[in-house]
FIKOLZA-1660 file (N, C-alpha, C; in steps of 0.1 Angstrom, whole numbers, plus 5000, padded with zeros to 4 digits):
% residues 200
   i   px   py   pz ch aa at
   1 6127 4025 3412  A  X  N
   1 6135 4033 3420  A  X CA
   1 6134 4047 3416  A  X  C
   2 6135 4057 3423  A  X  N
   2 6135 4074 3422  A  X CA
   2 6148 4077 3431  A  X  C
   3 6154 4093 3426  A  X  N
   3 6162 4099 3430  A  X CA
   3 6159 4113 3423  A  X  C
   4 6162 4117 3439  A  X  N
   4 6154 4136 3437  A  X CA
   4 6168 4142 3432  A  X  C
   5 6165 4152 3421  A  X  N
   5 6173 4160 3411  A  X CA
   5 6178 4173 3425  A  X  C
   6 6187 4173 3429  A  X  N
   6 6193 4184 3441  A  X CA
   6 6188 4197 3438  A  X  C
   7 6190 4201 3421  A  X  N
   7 6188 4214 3414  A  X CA
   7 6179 4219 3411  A  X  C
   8 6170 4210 3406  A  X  N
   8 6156 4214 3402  A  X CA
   8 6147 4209 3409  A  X  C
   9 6145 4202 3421  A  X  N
   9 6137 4193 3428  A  X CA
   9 6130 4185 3425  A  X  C
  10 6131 4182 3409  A  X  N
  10 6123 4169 3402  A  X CA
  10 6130 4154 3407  A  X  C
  11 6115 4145 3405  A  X  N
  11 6121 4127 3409  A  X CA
  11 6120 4120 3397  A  X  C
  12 6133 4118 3395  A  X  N
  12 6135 4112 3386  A  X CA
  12 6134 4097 3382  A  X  C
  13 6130 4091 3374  A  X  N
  13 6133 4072 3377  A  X CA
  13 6143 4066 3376  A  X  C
  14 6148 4056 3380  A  X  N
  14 6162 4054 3379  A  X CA
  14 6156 4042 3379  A  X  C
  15 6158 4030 3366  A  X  N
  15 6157 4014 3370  A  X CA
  15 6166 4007 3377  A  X  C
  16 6156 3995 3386  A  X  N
  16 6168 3991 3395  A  X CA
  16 6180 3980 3386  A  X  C
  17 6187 3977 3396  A  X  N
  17 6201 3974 3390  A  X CA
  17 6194 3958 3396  A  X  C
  18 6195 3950 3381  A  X  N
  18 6190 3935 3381  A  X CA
  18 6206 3931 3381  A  X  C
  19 6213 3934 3379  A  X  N
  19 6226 3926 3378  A  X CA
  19 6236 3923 3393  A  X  C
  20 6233 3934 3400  A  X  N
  20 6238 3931 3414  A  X CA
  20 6238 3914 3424  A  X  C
  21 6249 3913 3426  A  X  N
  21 6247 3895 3437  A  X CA
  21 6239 3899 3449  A  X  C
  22 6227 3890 3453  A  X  N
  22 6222 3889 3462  A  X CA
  22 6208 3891 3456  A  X  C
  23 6209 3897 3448  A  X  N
  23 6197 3904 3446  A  X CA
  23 6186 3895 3440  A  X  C
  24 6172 3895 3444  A  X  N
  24 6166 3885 3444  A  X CA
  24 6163 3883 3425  A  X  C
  25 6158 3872 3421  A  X  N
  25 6158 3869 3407  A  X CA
  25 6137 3875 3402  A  X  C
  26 6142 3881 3391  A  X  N
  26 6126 3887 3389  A  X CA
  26 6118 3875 3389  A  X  C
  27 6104 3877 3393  A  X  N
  27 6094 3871 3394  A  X CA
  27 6091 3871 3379  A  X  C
  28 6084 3859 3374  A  X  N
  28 6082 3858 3363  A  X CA
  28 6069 3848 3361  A  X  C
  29 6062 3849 3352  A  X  N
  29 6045 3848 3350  A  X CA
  29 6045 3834 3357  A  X  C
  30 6055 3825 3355  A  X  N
  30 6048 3808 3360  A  X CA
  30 6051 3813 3372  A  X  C
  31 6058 3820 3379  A  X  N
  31 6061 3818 3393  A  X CA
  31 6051 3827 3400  A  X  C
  32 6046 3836 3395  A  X  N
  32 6033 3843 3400  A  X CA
  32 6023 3834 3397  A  X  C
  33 6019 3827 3389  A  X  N
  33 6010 3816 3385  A  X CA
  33 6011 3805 3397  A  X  C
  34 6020 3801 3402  A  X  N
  34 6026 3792 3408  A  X CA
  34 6021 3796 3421  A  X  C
  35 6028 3806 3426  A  X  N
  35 6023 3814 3439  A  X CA
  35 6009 3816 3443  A  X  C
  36 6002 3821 3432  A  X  N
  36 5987 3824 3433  A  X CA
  36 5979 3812 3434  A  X  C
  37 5979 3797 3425  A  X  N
  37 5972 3789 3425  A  X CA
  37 5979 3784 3443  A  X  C
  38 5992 3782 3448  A  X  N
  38 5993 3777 3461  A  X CA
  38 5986 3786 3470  A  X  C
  39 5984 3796 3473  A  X  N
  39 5975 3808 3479  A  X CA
  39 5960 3804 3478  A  X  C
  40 5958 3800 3468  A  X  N
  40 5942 3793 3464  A  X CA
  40 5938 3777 3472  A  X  C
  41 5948 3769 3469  A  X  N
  41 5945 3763 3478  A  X CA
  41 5948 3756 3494  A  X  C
  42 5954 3766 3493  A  X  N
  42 5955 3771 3507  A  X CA
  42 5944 3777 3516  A  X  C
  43 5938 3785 3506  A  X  N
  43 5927 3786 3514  A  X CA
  43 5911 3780 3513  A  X  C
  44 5917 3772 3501  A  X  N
  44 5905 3762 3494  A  X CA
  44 5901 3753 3508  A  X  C
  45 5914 3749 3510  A  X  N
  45 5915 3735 3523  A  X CA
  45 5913 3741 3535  A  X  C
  46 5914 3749 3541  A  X  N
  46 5910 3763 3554  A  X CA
  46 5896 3760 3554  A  X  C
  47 5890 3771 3543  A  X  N
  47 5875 3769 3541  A  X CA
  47 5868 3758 3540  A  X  C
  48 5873 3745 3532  A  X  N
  48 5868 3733 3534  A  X CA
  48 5868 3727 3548  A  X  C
  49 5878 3729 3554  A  X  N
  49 5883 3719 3570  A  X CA
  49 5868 3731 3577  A  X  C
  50 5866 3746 3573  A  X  N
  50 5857 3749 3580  A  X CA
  50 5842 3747 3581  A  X  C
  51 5839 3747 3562  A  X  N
  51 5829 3743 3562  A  X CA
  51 5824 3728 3570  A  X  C
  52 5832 3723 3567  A  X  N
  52 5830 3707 3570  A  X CA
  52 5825 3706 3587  A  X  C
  53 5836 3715 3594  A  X  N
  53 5830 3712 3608  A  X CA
  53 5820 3718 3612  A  X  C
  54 5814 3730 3605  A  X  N
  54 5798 3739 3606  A  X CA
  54 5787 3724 3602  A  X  C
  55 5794 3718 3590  A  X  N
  55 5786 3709 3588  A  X CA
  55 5780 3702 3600  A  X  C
  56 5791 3692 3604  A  X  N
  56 5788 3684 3616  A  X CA
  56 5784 3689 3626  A  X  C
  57 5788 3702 3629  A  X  N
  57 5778 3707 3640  A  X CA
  57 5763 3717 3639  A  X  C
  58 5762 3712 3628  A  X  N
  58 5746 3716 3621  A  X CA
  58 5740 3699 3620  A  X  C
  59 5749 3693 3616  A  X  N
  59 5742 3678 3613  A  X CA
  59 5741 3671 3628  A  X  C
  60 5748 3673 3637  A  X  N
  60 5742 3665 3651  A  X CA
  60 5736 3674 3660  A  X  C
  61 5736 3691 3656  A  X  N
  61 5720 3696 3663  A  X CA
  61 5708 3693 3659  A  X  C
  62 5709 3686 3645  A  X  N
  62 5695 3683 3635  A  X CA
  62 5694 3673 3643  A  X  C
  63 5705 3661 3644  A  X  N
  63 5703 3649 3648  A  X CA
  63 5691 3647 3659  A  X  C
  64 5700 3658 3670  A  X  N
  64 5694 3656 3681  A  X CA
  64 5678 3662 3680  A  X  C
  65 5679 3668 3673  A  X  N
  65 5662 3678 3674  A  X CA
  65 5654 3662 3668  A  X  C
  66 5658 3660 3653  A  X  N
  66 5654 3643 3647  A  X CA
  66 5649 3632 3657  A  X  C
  67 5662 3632 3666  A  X  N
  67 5660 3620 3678  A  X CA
  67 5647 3619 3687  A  X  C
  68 5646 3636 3694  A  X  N
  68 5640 3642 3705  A  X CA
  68 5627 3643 3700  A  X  C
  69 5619 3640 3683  A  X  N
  69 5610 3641 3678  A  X CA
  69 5604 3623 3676  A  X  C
  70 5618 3614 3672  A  X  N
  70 5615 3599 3671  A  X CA
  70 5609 3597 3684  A  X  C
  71 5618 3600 3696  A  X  N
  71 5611 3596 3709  A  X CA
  71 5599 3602 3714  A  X  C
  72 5596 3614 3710  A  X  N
  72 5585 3620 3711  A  X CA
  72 5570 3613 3703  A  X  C
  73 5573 3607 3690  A  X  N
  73 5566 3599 3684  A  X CA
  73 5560 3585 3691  A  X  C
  74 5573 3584 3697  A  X  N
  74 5577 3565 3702  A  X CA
  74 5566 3562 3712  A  X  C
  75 5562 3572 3721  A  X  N
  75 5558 3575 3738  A  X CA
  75 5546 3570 3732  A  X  C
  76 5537 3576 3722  A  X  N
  76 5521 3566 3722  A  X CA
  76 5520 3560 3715  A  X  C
  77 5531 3547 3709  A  X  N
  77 5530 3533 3707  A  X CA
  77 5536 3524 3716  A  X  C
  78 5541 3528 3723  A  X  N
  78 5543 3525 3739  A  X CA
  78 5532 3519 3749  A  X  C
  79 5524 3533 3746  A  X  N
  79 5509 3532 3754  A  X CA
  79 5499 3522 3744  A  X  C
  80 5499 3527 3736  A  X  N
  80 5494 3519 3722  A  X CA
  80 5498 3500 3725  A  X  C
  81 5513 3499 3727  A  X  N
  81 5517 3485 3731  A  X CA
  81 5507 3475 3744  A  X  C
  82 5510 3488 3753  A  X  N
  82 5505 3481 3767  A  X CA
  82 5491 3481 3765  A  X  C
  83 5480 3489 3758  A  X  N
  83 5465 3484 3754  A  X CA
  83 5465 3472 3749  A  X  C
  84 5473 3470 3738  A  X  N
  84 5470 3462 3730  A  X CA
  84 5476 3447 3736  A  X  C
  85 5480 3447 3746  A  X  N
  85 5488 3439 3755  A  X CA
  85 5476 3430 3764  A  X  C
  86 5470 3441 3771  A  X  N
  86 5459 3438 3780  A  X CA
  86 5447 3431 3771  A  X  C
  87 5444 3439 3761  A  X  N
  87 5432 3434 3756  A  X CA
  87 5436 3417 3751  A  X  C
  88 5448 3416 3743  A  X  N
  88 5451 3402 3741  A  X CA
  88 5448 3391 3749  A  X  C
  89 5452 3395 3759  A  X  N
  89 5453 3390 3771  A  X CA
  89 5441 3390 3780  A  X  C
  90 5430 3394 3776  A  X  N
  90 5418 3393 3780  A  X CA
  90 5410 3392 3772  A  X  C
  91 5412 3388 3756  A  X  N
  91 5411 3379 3748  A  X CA
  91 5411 3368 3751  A  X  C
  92 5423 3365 3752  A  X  N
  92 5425 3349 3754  A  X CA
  92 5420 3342 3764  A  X  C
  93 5417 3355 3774  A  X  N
  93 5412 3348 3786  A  X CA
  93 5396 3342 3785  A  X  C
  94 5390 3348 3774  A  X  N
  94 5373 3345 3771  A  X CA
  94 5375 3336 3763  A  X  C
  95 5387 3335 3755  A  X  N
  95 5387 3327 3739  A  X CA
  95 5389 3310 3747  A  X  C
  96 5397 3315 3760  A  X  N
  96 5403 3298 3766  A  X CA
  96 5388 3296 3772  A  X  C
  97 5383 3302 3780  A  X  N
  97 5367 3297 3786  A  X CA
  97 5358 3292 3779  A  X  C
  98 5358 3300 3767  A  X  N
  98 5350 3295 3756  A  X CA
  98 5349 3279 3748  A  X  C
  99 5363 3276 3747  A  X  N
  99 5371 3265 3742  A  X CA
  99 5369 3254 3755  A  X  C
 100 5369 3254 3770  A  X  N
 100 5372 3248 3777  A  X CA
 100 5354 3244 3781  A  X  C
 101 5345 3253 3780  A  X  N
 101 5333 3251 3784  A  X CA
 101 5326 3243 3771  A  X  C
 102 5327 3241 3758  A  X  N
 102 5331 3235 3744  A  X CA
 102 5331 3222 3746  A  X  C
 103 5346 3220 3749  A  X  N
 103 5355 3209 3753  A  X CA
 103 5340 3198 3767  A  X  C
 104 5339 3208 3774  A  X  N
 104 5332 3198 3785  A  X CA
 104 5319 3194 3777  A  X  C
 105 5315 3204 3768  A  X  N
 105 5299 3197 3767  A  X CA
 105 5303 3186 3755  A  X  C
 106 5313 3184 3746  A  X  N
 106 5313 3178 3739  A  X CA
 106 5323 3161 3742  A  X  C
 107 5329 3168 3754  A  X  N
 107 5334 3151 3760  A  X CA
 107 5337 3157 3776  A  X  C
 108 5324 3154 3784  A  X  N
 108 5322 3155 3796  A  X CA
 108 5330 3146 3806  A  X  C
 109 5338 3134 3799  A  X  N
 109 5345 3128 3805  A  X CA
 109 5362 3132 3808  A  X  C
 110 5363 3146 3802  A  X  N
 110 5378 3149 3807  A  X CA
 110 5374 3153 3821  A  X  C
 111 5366 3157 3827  A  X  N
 111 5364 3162 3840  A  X CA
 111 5370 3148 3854  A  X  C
 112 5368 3138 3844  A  X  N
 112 5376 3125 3852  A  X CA
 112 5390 3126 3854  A  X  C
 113 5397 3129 3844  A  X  N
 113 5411 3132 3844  A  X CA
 113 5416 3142 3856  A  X  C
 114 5403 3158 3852  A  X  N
 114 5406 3164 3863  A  X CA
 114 5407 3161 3878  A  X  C
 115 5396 3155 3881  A  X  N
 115 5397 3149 3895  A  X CA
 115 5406 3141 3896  A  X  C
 116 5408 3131 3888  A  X  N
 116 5425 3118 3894  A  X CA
 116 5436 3124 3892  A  X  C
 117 5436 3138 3887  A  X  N
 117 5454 3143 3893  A  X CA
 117 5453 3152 3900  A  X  C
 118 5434 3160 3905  A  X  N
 118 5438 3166 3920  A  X CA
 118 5439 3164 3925  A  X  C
 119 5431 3146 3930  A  X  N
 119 5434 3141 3941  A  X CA
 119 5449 3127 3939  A  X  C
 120 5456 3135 3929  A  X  N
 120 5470 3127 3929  A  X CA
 120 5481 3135 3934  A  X  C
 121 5475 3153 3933  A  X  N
 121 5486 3158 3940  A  X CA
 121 5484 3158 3960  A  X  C
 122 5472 3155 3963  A  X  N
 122 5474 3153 3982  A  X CA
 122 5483 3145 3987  A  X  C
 123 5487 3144 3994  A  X  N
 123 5498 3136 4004  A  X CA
 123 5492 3123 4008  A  X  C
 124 5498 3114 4005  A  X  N
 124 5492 3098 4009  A  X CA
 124 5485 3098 4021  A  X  C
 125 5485 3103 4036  A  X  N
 125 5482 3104 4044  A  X CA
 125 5466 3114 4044  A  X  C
 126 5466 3119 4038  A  X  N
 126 5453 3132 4039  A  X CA
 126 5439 3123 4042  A  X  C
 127 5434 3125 4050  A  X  N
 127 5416 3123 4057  A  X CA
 127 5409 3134 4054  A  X  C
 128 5396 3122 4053  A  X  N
 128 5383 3133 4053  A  X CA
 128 5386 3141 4039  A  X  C
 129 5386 3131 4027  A  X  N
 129 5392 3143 4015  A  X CA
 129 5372 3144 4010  A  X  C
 130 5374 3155 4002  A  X  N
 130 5361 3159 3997  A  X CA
 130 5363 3165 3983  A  X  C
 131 5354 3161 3977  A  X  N
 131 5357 3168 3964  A  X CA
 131 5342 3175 3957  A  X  C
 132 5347 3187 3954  A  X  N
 132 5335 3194 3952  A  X CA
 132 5334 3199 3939  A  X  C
 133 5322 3195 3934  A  X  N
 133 5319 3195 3916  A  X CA
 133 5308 3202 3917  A  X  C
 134 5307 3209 3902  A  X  N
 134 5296 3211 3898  A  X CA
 134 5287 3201 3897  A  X  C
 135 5270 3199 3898  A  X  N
 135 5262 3187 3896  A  X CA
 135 5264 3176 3884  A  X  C
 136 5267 3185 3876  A  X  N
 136 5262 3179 3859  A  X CA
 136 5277 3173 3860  A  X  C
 137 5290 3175 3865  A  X  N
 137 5303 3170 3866  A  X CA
 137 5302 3157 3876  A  X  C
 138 5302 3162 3886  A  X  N
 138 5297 3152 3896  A  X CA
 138 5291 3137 3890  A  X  C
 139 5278 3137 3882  A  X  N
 139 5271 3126 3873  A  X CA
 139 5280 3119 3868  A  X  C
 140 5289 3130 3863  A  X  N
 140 5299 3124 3851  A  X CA
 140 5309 3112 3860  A  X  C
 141 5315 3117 3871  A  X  N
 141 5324 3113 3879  A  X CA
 141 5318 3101 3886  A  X  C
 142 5305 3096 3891  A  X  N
 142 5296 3089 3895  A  X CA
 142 5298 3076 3886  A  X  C
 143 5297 3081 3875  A  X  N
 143 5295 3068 3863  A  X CA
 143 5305 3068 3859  A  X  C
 144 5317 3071 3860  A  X  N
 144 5332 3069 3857  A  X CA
 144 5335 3057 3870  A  X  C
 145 5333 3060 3883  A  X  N
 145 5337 3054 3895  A  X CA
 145 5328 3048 3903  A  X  C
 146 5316 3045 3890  A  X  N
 146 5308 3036 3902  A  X CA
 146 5298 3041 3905  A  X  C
 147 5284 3041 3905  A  X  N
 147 5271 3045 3911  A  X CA
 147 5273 3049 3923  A  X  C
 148 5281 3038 3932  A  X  N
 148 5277 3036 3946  A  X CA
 148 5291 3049 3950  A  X  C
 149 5295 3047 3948  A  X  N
 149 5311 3055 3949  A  X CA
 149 5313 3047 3964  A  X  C
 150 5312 3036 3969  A  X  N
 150 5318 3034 3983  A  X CA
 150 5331 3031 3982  A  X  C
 151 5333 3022 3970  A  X  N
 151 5349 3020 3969  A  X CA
 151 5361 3031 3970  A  X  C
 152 5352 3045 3969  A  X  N
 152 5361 3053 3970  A  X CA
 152 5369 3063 3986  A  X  C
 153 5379 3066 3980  A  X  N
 153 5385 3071 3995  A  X CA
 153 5381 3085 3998  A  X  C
 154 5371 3088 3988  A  X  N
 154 5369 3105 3990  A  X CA
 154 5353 3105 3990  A  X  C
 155 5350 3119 3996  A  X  N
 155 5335 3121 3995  A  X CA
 155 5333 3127 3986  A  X  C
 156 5318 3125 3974  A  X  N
 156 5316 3135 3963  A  X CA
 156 5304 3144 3966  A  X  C
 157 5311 3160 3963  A  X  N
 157 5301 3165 3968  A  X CA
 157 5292 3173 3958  A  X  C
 158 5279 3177 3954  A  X  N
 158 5279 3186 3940  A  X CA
 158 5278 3202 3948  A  X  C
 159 5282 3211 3942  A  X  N
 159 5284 3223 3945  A  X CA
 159 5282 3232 3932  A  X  C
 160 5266 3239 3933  A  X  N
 160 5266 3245 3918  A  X CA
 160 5268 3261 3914  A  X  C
 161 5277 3265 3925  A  X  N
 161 5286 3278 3924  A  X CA
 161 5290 3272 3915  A  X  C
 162 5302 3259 3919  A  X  N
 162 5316 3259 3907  A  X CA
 162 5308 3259 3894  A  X  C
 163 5317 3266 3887  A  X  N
 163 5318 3265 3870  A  X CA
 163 5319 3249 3862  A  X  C
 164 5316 3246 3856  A  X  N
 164 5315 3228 3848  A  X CA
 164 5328 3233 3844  A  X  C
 165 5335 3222 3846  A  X  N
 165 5347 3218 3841  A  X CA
 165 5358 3220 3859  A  X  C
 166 5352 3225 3869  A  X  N
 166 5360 3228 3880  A  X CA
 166 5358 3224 3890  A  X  C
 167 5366 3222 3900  A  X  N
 167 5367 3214 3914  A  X CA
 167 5374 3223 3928  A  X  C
 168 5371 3217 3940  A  X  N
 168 5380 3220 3944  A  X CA
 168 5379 3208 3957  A  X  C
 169 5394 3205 3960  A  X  N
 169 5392 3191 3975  A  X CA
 169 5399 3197 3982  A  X  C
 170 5390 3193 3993  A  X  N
 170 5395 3195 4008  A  X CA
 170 5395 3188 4011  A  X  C
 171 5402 3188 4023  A  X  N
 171 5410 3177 4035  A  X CA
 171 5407 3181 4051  A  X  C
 172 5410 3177 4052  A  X  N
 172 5412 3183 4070  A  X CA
 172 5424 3191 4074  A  X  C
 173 5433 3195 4069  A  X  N
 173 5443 3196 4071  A  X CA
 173 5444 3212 4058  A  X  C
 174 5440 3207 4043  A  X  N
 174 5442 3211 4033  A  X CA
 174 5433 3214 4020  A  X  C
 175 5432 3226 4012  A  X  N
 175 5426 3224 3997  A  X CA
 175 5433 3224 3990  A  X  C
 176 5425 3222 3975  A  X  N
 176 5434 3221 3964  A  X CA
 176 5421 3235 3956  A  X  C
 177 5424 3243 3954  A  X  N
 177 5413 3252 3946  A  X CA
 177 5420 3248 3933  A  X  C
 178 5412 3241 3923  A  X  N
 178 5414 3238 3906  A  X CA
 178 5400 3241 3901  A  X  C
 179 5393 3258 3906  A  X  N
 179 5389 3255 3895  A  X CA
 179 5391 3264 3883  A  X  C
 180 5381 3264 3871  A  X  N
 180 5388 3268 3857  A  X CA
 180 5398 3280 3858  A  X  C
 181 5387 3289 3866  A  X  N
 181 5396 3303 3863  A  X CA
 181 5408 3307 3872  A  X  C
 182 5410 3296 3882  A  X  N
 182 5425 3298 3888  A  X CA
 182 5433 3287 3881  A  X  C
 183 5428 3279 3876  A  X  N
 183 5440 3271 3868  A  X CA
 183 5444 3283 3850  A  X  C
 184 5432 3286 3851  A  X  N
 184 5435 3296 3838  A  X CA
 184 5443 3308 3836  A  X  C
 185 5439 3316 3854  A  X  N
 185 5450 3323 3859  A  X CA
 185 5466 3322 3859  A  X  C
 186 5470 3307 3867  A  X  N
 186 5481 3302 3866  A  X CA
 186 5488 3301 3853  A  X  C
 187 5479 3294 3844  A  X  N
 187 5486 3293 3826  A  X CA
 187 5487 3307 3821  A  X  C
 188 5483 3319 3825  A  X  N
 188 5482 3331 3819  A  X CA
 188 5499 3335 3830  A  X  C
 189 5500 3335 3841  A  X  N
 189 5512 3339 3849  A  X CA
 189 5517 3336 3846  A  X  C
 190 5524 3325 3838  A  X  N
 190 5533 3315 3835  A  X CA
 190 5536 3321 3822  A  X  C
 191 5528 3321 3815  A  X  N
 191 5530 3326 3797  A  X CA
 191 5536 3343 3800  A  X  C
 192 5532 3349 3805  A  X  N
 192 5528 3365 3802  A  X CA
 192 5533 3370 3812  A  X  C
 193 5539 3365 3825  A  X  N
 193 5541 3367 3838  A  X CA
 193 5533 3378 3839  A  X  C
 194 5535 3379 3854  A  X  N
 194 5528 3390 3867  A  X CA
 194 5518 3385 3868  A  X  C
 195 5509 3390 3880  A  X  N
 195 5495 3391 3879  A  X CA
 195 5488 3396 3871  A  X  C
 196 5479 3390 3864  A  X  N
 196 5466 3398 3857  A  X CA
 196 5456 3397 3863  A  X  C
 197 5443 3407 3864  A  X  N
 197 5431 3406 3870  A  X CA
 197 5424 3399 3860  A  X  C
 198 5419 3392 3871  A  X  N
 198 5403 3379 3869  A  X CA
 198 5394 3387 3858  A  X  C
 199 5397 3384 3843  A  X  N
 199 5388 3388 3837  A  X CA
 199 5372 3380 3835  A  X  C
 200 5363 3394 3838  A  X  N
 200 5349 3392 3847  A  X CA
 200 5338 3380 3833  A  X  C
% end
């Protein structure tokens, strides 16, 4: 506190009056200690709550750039999938020909079986049925059913387009196309769905 001298115009000091009621109680080292460390983290926790949200909104623009780079990666194993899709798949389609044309030269007599459940799926009533074999199948089917084949209800015909191991019967009315590579088609639809093209 100061008070100006009237006489001489000097400011004088005058200590203030600690003894007065109301008057607040002196500050003293722990309570300025006290004051300053609450001030500290006060703004400790401020700047933390701020850093923290700079964080997260640095960590999910990274995210997203991260993501937009994973998908960007993803797109040609994608294309990569669908090659590797097709070629399997026309793999298997040579790998089953291979195995099935095998199969005939080594027991020529499954080509019997083939014919007794094509002509097991016609309709009891069907005329004029005909069944069309490769020659060397045909033989087979001859000496399975008899030299003469009269006992039979069907006519055998040899046809040496078809592939060995395939058939197909007509009727008057109806066919049955069984041979290899549409029965091989069908097992490929079924496994793999859709259409696939007639691998050549």
């Amino acid at each position: 506190m100061s008070e100006t001298d009237a006489t001489s115009g000097a400011v004088r000091w005058v200590a203030p009056d600690v003894g007065r009621p109301g008057a607040a109680p002196p500050m003293t080292v722990d309570k300025l200690e006290a004051l300053q460390r609450s001030a500290y983290e006060e703004a400790f926790a401020q700047g933390l709550e701020a850093g923290r949200e700079e964080g997260r909104k640095l960590l999910a623009a990274r995210a997203e750039v991260l993501n937009g780079c994973i998908e960007a990666l993803a797109e040609p194993f994608r294309e990569l999938d669908e090659d590797v899709e097709r070629s399997l798949v026309s793999l298997a389609i040579r790998v089953a020909r291979q195995i099935i044309r095998r199969e005939l030269k080594t027991d020529p007599g499954q080509i019997v079986g083939v014919v007794r459940e094509t002509i097991g799926l016609l309709p009891v009533t069907s005329r004029d049925v005909v069944v069309h074999l490769h020659p060397e199948d045909a033989q087979v089917v001859r000496a399975a059913f008899g030299e003469s084949g009269t006992n039979l209800a069907w006519t055998l015909l040899e046809d040496p387009v078809l592939a060995r191991g395939g058939l197909r019967v007509t009727t008057a009315t109806s066919q049955i196309d069984a041979r290899v590579e549409k029965r091989l088609d069908a097992i490929l639809t079924a496994l793999v769905g859709g259409e696939r093209e007639e691998d050549g």
